[in-house]
C-alpha positions as a Markdown table, in Angstrom:
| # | Residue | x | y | z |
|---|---|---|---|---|
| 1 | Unk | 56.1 | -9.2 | -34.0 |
| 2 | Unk | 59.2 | -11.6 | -32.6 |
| 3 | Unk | 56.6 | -12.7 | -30.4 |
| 4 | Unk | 53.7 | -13.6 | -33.1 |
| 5 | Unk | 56.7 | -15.4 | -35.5 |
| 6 | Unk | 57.7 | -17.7 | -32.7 |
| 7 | Unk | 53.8 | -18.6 | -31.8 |
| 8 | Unk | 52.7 | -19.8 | -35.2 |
| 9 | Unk | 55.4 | -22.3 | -34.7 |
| 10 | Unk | 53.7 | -24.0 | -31.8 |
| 11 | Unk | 50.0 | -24.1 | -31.4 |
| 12 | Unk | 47.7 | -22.8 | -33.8 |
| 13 | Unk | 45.4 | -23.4 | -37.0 |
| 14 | Unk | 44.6 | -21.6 | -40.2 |
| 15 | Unk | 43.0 | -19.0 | -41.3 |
| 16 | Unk | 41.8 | -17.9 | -45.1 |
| 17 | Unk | 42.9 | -14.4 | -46.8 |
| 18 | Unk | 39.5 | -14.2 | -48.0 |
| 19 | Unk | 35.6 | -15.4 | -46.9 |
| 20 | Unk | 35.1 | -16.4 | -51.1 |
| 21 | Unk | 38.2 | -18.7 | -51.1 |
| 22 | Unk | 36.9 | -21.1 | -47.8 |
| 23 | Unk | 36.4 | -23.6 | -50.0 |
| 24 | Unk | 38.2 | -26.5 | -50.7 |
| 25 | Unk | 42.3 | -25.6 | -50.6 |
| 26 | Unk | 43.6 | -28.9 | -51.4 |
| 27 | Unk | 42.4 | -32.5 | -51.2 |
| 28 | Unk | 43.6 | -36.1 | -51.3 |
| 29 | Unk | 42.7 | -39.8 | -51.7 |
| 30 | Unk | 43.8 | -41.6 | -48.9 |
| 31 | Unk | 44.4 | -45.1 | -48.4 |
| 32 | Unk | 46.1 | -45.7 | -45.2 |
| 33 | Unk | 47.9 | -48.4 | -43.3 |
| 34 | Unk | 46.3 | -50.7 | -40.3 |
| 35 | Unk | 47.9 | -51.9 | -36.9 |
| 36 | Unk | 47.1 | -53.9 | -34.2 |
| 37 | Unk | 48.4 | -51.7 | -31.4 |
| 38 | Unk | 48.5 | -47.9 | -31.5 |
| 39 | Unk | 51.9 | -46.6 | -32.7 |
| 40 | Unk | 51.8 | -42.8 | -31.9 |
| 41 | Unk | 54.4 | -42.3 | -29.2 |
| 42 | Unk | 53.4 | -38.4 | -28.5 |
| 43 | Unk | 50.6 | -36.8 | -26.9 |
| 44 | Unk | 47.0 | -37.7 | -27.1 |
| 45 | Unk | 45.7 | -34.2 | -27.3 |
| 46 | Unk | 41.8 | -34.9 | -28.6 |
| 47 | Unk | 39.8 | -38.0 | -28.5 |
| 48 | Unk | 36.5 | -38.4 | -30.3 |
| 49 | Unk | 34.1 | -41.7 | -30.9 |
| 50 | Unk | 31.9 | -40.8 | -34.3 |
| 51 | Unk | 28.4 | -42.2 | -35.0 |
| 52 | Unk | 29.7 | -45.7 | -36.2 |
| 53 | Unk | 31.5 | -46.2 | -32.5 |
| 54 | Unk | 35.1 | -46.0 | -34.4 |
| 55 | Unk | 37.5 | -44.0 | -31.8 |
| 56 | Unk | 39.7 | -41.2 | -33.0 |
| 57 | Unk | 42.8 | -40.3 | -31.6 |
| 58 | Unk | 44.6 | -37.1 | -32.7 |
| 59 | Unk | 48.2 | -36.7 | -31.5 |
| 60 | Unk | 50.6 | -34.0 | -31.1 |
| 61 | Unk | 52.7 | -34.4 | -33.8 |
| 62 | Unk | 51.9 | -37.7 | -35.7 |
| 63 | Unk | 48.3 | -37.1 | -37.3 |
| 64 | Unk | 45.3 | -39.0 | -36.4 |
| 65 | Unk | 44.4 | -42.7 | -35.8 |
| 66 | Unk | 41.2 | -44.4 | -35.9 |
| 67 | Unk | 40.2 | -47.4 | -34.2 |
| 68 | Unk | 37.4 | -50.1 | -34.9 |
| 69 | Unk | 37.5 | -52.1 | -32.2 |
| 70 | Unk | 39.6 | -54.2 | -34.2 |
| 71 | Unk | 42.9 | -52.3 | -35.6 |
| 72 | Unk | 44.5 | -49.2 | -35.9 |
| 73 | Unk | 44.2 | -47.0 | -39.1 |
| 74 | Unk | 46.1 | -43.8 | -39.9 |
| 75 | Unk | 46.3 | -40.2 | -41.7 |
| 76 | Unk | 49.1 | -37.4 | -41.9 |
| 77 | Unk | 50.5 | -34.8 | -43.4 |
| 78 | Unk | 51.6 | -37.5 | -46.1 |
| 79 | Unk | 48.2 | -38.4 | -46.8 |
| 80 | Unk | 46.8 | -34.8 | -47.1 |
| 81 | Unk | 46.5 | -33.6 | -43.6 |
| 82 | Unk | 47.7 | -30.1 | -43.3 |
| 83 | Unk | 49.7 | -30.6 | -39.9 |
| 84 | Unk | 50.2 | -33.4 | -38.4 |
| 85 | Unk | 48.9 | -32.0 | -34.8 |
| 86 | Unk | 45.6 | -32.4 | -34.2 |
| 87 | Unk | 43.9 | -29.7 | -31.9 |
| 88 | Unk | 40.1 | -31.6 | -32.1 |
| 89 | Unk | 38.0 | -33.4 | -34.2 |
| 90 | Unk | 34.2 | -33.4 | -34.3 |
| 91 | Unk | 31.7 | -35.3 | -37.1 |
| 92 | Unk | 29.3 | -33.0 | -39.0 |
| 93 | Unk | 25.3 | -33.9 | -39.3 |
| 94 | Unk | 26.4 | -35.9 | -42.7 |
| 95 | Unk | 28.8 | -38.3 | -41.0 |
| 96 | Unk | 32.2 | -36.2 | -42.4 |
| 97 | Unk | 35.0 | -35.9 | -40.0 |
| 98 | Unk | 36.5 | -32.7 | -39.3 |
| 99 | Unk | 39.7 | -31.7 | -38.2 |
| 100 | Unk | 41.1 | -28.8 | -36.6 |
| 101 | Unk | 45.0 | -29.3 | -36.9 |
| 102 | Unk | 47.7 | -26.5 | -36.3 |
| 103 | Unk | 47.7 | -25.9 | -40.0 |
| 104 | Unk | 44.4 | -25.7 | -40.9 |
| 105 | Unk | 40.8 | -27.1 | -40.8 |
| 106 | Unk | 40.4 | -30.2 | -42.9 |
| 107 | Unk | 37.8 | -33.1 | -43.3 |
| 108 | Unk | 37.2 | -36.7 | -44.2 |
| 109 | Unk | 34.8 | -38.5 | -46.1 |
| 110 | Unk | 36.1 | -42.0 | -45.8 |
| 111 | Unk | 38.0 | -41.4 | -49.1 |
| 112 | Unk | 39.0 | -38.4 | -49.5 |
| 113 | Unk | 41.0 | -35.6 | -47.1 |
| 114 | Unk | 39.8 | -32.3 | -48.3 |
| 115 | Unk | 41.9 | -29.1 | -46.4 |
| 116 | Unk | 39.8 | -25.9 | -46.2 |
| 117 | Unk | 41.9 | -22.7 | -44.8 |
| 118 | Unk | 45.9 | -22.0 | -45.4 |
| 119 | Unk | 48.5 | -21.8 | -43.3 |
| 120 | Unk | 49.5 | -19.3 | -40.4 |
| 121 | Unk | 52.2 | -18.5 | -42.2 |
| 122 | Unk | 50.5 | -17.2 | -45.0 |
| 123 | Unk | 47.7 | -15.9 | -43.2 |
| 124 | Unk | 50.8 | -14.0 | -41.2 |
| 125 | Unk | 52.5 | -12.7 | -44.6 |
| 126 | Unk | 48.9 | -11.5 | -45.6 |
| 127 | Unk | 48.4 | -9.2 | -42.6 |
| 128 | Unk | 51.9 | -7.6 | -42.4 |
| 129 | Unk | 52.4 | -6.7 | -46.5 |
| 130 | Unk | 48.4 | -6.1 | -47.2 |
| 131 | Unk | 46.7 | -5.3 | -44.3 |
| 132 | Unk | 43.3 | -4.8 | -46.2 |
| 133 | Unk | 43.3 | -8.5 | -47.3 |
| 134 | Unk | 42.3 | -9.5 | -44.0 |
| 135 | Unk | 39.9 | -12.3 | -44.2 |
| 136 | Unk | 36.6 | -10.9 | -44.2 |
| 137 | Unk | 34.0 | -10.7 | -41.2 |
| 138 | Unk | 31.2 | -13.2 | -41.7 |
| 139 | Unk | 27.9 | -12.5 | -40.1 |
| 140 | Unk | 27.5 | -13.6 | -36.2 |
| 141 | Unk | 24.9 | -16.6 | -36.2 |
| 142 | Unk | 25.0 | -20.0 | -34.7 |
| 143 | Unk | 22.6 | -23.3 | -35.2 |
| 144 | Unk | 22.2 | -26.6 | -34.0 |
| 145 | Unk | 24.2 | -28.3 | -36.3 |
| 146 | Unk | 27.2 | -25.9 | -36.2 |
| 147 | Unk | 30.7 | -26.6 | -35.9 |
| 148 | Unk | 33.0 | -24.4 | -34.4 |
| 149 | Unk | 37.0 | -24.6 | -35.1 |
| 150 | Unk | 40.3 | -21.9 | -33.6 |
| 151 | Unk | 41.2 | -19.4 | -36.5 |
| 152 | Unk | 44.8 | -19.7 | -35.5 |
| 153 | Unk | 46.5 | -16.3 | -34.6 |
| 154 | Unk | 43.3 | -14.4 | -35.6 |
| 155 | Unk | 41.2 | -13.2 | -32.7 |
| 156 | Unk | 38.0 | -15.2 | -33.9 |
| 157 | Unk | 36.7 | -18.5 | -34.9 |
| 158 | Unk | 35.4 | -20.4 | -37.9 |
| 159 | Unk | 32.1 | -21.7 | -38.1 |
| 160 | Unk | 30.7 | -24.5 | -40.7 |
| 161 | Unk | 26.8 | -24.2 | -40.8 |
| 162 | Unk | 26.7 | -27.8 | -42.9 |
| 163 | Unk | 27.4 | -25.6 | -46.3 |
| 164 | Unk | 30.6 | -23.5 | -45.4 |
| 165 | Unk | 33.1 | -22.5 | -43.7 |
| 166 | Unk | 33.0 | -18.7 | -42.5 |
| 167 | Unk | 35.7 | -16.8 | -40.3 |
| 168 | Unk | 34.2 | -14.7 | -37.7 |
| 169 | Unk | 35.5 | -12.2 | -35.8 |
| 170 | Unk | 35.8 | -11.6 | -31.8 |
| 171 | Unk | 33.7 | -7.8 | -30.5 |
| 172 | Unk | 36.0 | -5.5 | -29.3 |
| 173 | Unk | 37.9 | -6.5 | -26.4 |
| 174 | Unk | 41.2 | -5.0 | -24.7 |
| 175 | Unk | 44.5 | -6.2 | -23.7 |
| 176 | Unk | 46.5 | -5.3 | -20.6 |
| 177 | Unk | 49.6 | -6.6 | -22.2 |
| 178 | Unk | 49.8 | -6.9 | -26.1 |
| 179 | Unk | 52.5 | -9.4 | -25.7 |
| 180 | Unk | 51.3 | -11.8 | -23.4 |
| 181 | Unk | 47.1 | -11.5 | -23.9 |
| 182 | Unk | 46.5 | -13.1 | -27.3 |
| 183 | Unk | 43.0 | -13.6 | -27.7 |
| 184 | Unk | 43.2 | -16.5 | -29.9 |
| 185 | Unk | 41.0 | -19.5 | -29.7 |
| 186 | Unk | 42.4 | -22.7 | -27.4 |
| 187 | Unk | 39.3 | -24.0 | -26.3 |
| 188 | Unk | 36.0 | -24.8 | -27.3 |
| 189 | Unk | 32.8 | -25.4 | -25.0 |
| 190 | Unk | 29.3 | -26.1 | -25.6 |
| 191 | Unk | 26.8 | -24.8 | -22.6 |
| 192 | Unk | 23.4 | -24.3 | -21.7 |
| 193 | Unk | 21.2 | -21.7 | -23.2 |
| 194 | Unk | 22.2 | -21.9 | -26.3 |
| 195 | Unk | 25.9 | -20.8 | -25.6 |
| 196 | Unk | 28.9 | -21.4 | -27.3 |
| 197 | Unk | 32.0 | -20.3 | -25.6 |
| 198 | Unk | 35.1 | -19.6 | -26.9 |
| 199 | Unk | 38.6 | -19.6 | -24.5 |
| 200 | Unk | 41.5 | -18.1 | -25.8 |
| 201 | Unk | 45.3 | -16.9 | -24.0 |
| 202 | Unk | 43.6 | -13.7 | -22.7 |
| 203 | Unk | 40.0 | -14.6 | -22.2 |
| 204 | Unk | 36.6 | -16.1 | -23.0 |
| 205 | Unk | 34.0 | -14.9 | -25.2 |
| 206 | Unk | 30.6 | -16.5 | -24.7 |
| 207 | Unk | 27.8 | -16.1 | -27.6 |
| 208 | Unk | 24.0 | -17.3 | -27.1 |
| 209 | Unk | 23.2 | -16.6 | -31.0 |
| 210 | Unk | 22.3 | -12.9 | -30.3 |
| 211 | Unk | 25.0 | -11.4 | -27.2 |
| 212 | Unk | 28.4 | -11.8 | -26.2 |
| 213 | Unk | 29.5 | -12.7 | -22.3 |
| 214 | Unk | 33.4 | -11.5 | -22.2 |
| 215 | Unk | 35.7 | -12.5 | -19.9 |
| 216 | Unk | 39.3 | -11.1 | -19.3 |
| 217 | Unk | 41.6 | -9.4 | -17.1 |
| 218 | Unk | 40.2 | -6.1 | -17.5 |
| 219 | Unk | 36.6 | -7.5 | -16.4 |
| 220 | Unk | 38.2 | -9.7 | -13.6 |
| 221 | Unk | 40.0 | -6.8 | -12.3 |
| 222 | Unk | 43.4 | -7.8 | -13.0 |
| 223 | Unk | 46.3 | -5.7 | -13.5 |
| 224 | Unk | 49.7 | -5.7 | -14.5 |
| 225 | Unk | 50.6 | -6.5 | -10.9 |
| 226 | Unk | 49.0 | -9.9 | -11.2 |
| 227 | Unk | 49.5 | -13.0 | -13.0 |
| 228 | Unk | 47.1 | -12.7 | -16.1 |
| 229 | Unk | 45.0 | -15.5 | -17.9 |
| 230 | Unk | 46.9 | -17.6 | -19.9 |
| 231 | Unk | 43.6 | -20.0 | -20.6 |
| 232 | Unk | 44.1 | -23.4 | -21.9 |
| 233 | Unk | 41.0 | -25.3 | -21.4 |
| 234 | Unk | 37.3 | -24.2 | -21.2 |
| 235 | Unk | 34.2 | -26.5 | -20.0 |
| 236 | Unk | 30.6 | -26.0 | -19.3 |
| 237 | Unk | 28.9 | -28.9 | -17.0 |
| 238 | Unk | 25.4 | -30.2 | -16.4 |
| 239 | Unk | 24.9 | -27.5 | -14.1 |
| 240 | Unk | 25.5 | -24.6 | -15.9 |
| 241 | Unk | 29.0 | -23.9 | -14.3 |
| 242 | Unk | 32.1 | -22.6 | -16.3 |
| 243 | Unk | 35.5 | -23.6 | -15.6 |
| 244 | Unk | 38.4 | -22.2 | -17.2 |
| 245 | Unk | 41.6 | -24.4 | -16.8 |
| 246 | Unk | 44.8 | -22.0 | -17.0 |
| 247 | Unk | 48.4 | -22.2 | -18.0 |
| 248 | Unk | 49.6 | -20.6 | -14.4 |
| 249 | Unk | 47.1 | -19.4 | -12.4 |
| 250 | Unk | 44.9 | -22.6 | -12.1 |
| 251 | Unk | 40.8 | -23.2 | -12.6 |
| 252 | Unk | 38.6 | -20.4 | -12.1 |
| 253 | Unk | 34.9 | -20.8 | -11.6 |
| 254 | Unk | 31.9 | -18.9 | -12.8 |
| 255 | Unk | 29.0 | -19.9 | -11.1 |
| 256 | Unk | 25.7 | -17.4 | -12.4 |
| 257 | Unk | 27.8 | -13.8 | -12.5 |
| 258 | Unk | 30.2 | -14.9 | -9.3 |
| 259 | Unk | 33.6 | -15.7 | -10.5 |
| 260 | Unk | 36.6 | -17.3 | -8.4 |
| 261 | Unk | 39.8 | -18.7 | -8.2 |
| 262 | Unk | 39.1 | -22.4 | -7.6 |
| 263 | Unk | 42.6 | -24.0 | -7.5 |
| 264 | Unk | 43.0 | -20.8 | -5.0 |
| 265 | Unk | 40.1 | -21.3 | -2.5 |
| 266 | Unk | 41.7 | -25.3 | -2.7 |
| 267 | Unk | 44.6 | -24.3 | -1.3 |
| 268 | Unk | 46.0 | -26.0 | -4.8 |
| 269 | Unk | 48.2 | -23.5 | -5.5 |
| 270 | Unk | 51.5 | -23.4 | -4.3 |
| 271 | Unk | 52.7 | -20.4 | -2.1 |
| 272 | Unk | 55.7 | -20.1 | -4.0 |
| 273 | Unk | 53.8 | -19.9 | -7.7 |
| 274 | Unk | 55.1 | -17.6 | -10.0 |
| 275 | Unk | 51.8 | -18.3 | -11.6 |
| 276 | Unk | 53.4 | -18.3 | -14.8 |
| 277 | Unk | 54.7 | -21.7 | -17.2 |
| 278 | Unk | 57.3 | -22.5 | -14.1 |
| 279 | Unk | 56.9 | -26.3 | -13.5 |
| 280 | Unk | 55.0 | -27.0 | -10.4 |
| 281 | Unk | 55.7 | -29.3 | -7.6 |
| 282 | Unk | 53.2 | -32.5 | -6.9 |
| 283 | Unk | 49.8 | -31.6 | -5.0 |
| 284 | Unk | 49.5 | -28.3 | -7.2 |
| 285 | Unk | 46.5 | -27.7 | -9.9 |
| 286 | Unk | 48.0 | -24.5 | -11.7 |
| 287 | Unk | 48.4 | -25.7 | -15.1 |
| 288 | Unk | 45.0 | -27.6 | -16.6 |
| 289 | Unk | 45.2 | -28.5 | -20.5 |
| 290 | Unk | 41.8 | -29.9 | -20.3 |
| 291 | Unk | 38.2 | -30.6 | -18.5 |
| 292 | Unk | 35.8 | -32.8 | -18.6 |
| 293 | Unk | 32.5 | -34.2 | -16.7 |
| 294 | Unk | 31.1 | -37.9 | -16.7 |
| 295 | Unk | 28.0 | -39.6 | -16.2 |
| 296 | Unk | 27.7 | -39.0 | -12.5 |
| 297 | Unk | 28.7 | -35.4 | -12.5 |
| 298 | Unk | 32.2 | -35.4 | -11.8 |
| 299 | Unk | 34.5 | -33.0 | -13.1 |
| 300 | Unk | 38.0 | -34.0 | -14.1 |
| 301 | Unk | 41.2 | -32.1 | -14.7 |
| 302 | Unk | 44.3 | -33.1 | -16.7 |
| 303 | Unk | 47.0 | -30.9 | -15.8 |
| 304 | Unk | 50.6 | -30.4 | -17.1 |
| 305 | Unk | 52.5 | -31.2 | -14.2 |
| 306 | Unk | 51.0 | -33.2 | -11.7 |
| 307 | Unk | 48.5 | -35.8 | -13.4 |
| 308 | Unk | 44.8 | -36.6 | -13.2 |
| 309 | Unk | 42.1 | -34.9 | -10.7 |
| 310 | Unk | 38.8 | -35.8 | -9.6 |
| 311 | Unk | 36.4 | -33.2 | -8.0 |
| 312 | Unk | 33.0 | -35.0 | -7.2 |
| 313 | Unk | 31.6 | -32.0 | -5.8 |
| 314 | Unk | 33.0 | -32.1 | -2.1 |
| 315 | Unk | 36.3 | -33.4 | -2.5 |
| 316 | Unk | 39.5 | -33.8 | -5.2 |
| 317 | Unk | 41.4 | -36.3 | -5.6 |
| 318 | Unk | 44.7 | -36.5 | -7.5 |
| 319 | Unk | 46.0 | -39.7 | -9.6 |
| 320 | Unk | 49.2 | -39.8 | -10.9 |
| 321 | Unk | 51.7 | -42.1 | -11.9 |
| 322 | Unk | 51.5 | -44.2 | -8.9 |
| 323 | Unk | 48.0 | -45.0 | -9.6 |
| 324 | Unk | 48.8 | -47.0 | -12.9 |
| 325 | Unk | 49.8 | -43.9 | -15.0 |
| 326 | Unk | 53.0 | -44.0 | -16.8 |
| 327 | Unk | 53.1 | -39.9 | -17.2 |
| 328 | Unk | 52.0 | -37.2 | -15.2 |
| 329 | Unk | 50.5 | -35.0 | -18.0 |
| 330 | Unk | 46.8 | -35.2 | -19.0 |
| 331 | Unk | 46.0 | -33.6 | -22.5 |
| 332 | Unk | 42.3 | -34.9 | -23.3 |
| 333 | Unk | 39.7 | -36.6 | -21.1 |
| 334 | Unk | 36.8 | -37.6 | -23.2 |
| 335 | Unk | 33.3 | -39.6 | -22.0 |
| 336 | Unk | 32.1 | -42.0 | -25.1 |
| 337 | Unk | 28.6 | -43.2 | -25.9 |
| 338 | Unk | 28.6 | -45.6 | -23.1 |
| 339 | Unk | 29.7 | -43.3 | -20.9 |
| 340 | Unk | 33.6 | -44.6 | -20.2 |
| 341 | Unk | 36.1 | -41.6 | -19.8 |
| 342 | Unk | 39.0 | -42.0 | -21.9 |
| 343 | Unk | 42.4 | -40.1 | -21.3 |
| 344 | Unk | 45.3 | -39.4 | -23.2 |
| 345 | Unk | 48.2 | -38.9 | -21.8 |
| 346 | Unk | 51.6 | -37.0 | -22.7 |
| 347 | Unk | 53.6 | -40.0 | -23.5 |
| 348 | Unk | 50.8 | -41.5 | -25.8 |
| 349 | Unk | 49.0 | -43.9 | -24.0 |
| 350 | Unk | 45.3 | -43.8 | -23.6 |
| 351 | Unk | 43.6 | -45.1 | -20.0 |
| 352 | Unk | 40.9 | -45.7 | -18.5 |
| 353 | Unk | 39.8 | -45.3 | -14.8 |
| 354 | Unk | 38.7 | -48.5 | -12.9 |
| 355 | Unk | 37.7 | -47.1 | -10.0 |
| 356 | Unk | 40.6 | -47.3 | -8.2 |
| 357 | Unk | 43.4 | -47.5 | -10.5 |
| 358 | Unk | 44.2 | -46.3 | -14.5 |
| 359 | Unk | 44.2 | -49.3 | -16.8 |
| 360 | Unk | 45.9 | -48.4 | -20.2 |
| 361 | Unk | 43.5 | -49.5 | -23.0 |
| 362 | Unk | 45.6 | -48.3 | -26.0 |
């Protein structure tokens, strides 16, 4: 219980108490100020160009900005955000903003901040001192024009199908360690064939509409003898591969029903890894926050530690602050509609590769 306290302080949204109350919890007219340069001084963690070409950039702990080419505008928690860390944002089919924040998911009309789900905290209280109020299991369904949000420390997901917002629960699924596998959400991938897939701490669940793919230490093999996922990032590329970017133990690859230890069979693991959050030297890939692929197929990491890679499907190459970066930690790499790749960094500042070097744009 210690355990679940101290994570709701750190890194996850919001879930309701019950499915009839996912509508709107609060909302909030917002009229917010402009800039010319961007102001936020922590981490980029989610990047997202809408259907007008405005940029969004949601930080780590000072809300959201949105750029029009032009200036900077800006929402928080004093405008009607729930949290002012922003996990992703999407646009729905209507031209609404979403945002998944650690508080909550909430969404923007261009007037008005509407917040949909309450806090962990409550959701926590709820659980503990009536177990029965647990928010109720919506049906299993998905559709083109879904989107998909973390349910904070619940081990499931919400889904809004254009008219609501439902909470939806994992299968069953088992643990080797009840302390250290959590199976909530961290990560969200769209993929071939109709899959979603879902990456928590302890594992993935993949759903196609009608099955579930599950991946986790128990169907990997692992044991309490070896370093167990900790899985921060999730990506499906053009080609149907899966990579799952850990906390500790690196990128693993699953390539048709073949799995591996990518970092691993690239010698990008130190030999001295305690596989774990240790801090890990220059050269290593062990702890990857995000993935991405651009135009020409090339997969990119952003890990904690040790900056920026390339893999363009032979080689990887590693950019860090000596090639124009300022900070070594990559939290969101994100291709737009013209197919630039954006990255936001730790410290943030937002880049751009040229080719050769990292150009900061904002």
């Amino acid at each position: 219980m210690i355990y679940l306290i101290l994570l709701l302080t750190l890194n996850f949204s919001c879930a309701e108490k019950k499915a009839s109350d996912l509508g709107t919890h609060k909302s909030a007219i917002v009229s917010t100020p402009t800039t010319d340069t961007l102001k936020f001084t922590s981490g980029i963690r989610s990047i997202f160009q809408d259907s007008k070409g405005n940029y969004w950039l949601g930080s780590l702990q000072e809300g959201v900005a949105v750029y029009n080419g032009e200036s900077f505008s800006y929402f928080s928690s004093n405008d009607g955000l729930p949290d002012n860390q922003i996990h992703s944002i999407q646009e729905d089919k209507e031209g609404v903003i979403w945002f998944n924040t650690q508080k909550g998911v909430s969404s923007y009309d261009g007037k008005r901040i509407k917040h949909y789900t309450k806090t962990d905290l409550q959701l926590f209280q709820n659980i503990f001192s009536t177990p029965t109020n647990e928010p109720l299991q919506g049906e299993w369904m998905k559709s083109d024009n879904d989107l998909w949000f973390e349910a904070g420390i619940q081990e499931g997901v919400y889904r809004f199908d254009g008219q609501k917002l439902n909470y939806l629960a994992f299968p069953p699924h088992k643990a080797l360690n009840l302390y250290d596998n959590l199976f909530a959400v961290t990560s969200i991938s769209m993929g071939k064939k109709n899959m979603v897939w879902f990456g928590t701490y302890a594992g993935v669940f993949g759903y196609n509409g009608s099955d579930f793919t599950i991946i986790n230490d128990e169907t990997l093999g692992f044991d309490r003898n070896i370093a167990p996922l900790h899985i921060r990032s999730i990506f499906e590329d053009s080609k149907g591969k899966l990579w799952i970017g850990n906390n500790g133990i690196g990128v693993l690859l699953k390539q048709g029903d073949s799995i591996i230890n990518f970092s691993e069979k690239n010698n990008l693991i130190h030999p001295a890894s305690g596989r774990k959050g240790d801090k890990s030297p220059p050269g290593t890939l062990e702890h990857v926050f995000t993935i991405a692929e651009d135009s020409k197929g090339n997969i990119w990491f952003g890990d904690r530690d040790t900056g920026i890679w390339k893999y363009d499907g032979q080689t990887m190459y590693n950019y860090t602050k000596k090639d124009g970066l300022t900070n070594d930690f990559a939290l969101s790499i994100y291709e737009d509609h013209n197919g630039k790749l954006w990255f936001g960094m730790g410290d943030g500042n937002v880049y751009q590769f040229n080719g050769t070097r990292f150009e900061k744009q904002l």
